[in-house]
N, C-alpha and C positions, 0 to 999 in steps of 0.2 A: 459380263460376268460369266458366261457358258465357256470362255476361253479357260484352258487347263491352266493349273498355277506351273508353271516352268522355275524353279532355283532351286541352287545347289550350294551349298555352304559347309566349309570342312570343318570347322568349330562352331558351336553354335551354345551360346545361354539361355538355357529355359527358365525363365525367373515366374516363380509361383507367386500366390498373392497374400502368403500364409506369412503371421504375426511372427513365424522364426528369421523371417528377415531383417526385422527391426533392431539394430544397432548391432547388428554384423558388420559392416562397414567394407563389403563385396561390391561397392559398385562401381569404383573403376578396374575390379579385375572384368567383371559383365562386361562392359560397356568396351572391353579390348577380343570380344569374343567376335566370328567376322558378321554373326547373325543374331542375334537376340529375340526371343520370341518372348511375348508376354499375353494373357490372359481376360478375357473380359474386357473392363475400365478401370482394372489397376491405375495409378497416378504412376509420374514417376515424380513431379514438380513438387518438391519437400524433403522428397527422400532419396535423391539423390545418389547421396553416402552411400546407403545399405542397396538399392535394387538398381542404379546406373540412373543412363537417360536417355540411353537407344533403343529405338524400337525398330528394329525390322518386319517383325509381322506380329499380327495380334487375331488369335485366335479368339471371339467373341459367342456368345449365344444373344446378348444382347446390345444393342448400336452402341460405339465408342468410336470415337471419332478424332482421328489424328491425323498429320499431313507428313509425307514420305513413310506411308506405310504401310505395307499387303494385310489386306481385312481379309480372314476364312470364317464367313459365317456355317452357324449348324442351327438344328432345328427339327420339328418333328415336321415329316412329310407333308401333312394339312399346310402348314404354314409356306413350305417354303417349293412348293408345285409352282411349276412354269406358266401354265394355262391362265394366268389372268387371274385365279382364287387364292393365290397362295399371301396371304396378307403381308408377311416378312418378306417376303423375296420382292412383293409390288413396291412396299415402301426403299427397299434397297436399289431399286430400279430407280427412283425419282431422288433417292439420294444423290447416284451414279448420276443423274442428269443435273443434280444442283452445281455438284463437283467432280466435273469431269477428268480430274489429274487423280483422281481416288483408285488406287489399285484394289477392286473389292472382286472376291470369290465366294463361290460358296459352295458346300462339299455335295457332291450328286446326294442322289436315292441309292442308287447303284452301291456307293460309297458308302454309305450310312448302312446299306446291310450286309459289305465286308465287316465294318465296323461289330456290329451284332451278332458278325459269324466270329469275325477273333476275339470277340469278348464270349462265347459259348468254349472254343474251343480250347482258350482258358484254364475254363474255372469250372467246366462242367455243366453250364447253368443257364440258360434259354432267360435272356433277358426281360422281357415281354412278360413270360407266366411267372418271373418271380418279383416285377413290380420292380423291376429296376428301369431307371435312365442311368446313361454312362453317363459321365461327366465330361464339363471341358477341358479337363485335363487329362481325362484318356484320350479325346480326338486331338488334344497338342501333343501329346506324348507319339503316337499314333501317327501324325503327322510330321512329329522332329525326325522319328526313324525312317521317313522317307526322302529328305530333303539333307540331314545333317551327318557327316563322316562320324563325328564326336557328338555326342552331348553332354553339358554340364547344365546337371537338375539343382536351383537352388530355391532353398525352400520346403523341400519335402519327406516328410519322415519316412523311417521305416515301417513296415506293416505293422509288427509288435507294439510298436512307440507307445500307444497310449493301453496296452494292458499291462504294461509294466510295474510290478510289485511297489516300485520307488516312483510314484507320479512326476511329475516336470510342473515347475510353478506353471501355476493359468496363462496360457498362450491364444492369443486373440485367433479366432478365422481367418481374419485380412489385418494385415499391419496398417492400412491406413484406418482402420475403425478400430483401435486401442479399447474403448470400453464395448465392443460388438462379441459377442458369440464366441466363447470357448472353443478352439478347435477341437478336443478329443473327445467334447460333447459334442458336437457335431457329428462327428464321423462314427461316433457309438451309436447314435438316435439312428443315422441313416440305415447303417450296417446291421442296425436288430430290427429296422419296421420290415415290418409282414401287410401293414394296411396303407392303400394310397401308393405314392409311386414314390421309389427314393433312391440318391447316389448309393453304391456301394463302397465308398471310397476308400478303404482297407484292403474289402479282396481286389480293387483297380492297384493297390501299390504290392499285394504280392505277385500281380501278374509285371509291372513294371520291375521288382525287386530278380523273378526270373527274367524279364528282355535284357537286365544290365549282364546276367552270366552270360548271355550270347550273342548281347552287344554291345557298342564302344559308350556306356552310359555311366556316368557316376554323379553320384550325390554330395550334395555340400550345403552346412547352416541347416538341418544338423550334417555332420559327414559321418557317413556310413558307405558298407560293404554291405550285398547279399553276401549272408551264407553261403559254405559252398554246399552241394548236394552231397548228400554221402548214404551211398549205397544199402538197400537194408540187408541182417542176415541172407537172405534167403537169394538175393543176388548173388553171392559170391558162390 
């Protein structure tokens, strides 16, 4: 697991785990993309249709367990220390020994406070003193623009999406839990708490919504463009 992840893929599918998947019927364009990355313990066994059935890599925070597939685990430091205390990274060790054909990583310290310096540099905003954790999908996001020529993001709205004057019928969290957690209540709870630790996962897609102006990323289910920038008076 100390061995660096080595691959390179010119097209790649980032399939999120959000209820806008569900009866999109995108999953043999996914599944023709040359890498697929997916999230968590997403399924793909049911649904097929809408999110494919390849897994190339699965970016987790918690054990999900598939075979022909690069695991990058993440974590907070306590847990995933080398020395023998790291609880996540011990049990990932005796995983790797159960099933030694298991391609599993998992992202430094090192890594984890790039990660905190490109989320500061951002958004303005010291993660730590404002009670934020990133999410796994900034560290997949974060991780596809290292590995992937292309990405195609499906799944994920735009920043605005849920302040929008004309709401979107009720859209689940995860498409495999149909009756589970309102996505845009979700992502408003996270983005307004002040107390305890919480995703900001609004300002994470306007810093994604800027990566797509300067990189090869686009969005789809819903499909959307960033904005382009436009200059203020005082520029010109």
């Amino acid at each position: 697991m100390v061995n660096p992840l080595r691959m390179r893929c010119k097209s790649c599918a980032l399939v999120t785990s959000s209820g806008h998947m569900t009866g999109s019927g995108r999953g043999v364009e996914i599944d023709r993309k040359e890498c697929v990355i997916r999230m968590n313990d997403a399924p793909t066994r049911g649904y097929q249709k809408d999110v494919g059935q390849r897994t190339t890599l699965r970016v987790v925070a918690h054990s999900s367990v598939q075979r022909n597939t690069f695991f990058i685990f993440w974590g907070p430091g306590n847990h995933m220390r080398q020395d023998g205390k790291g609880l996540v990274y011990n049990n990932l060790r005796l995983l790797k020994q159960m099933m030694p054909k298991l391609q599993v990583y998992v992202i430094s310290g090192l890594k984890m406070l790039h990660f905190d310096e490109l989320f500061k540099k951002e958004t303005g905003k010291d993660r730590k003193k404002s009670n934020s954790w990133l999410s796994t999908g900034w560290f997949t996001m974060a991780i596809a623009l290292e590995i992937c020529d292309r990405i195609n993001v499906y799944g994920m709205i735009p920043p605005d999406f849920c302040n929008s004057p004309s709401p979107e019928p009720s859209v689940p969290y995860h498409y495999y839990e149909p009756a589970g957690l309102d996505e845009c209540k979700m992502y408003l709870s996270h983005e307004r708490g002040r107390h305890g630790s919480h995703h900001r996962f609004i300002t994470e897609k306007r810093v994604f919504a800027n990566w797509a102006r300067m990189f090869n990323i686009h969005f789809y289910q819903p499909d959307w463009r960033p904005a382009p920038v436009t200059k203020n008076s005082t520029d010109s």
